[in-house]
N, C-alpha and C positions, 0 to 999 in steps of 0.2 A: 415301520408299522408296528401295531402295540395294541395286542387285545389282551383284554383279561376276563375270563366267563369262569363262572360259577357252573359246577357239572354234578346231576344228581348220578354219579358213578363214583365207586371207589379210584382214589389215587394209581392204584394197583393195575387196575381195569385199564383206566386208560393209557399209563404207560407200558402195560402189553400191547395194547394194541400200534402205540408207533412203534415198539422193538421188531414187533411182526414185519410191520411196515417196512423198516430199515432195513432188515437183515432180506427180505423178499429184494429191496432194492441191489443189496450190494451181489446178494445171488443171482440176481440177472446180468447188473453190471458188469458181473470177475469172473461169472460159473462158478465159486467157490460158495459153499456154506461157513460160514462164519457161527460162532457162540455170540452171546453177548459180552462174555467178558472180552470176547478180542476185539470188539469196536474201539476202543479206545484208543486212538491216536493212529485209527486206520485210516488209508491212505488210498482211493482209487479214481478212476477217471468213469466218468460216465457222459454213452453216448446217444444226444438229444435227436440230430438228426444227422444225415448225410457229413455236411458241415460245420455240425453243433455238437462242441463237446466241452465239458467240464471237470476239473480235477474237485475230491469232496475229498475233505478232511473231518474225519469227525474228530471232536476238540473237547467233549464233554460227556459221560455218561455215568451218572449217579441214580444207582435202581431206585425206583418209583418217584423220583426227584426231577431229573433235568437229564436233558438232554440238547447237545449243541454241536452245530454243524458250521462249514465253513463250503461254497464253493465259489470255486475261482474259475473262469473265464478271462478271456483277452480281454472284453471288454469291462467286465464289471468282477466283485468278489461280495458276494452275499453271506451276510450271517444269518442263523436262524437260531433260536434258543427257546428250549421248552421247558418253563419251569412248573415246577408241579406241587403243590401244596393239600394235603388232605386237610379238612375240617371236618368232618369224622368221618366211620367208618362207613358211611355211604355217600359221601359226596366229596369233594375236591375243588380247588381253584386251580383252573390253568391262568400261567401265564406266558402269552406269545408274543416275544418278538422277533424282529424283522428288519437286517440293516443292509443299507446297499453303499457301497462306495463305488465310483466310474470311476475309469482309467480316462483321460481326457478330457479337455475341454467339452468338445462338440458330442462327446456320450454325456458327459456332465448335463450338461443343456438339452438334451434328447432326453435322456433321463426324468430329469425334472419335469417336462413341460407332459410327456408321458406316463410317469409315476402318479402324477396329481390328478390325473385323470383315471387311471386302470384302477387305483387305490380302495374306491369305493367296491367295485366289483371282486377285488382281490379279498376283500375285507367279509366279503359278505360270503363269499364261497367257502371262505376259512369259517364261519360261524356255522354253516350250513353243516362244514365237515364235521366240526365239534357236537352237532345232534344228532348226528348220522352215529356217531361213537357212542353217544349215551345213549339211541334208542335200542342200537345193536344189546345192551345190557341184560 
């Protein structure tokens, strides 16, 4: 998956608000507070449900630039990358992507036939999020 939107917010703004994001996450996940400089090549498990858990690598963090994550499940290992472009001092271009690779066949195939279909709703919810961040401004 792959958006790219145009945001009347500074560069800055928005990548506060996913550092927020992350480090609220990794503080629930570990009970540890974390800085931002120590995300970098941090390392933790996060748990989705009962029997739903994932290990998150974060792989990337360039202040008000990019930001890039990794997680890994039994069945699947998801990337996510936030790159961030100012075009001036009030507006920005994000750019989001989204990769998925499955561990097998029969996720492969489950994957696909289900991807092609959540895709739109996934797509849309992520836009939704992106105005929710600039109305917040």
């Amino acid at each position: 998956m792959e958006i790219i939107k145009t945001l009347n917010i500074p560069a800055s703004f928005f990548y506060d608000k996913v550092m927020d994001s992350v480090l609220f996450d990794v503080r629930k996940a570990t009970g540890k507070s974390v800085t931002r400089k120590q995300l970098k090549n941090l390392e933790y498990v996060k748990q989705f449900s009962q029997n739903n858990r994932a290990r998150i690598i974060i792989e990337e963090v360039i202040e008000n630039q990019s930001y890039k994550f990794r997680t890994s499940t039994t069945k699947n290992d998801f990337v996510v990358h936030y790159q961030i472009k100012p075009i001036d001092e009030k507006s920005c271009e994000v750019h989001y992507t989204e990769q998925m690779e499955s561990h097998g066949m029969l996720q492969k195939m489950n994957d696909m036939i289900l991807g092609t279909m959540l895709m739109y709703f996934k797509k849309r919810r992520f836009k939704k999020m992106l105005g929710m961040i600039e109305e917040s401004y």
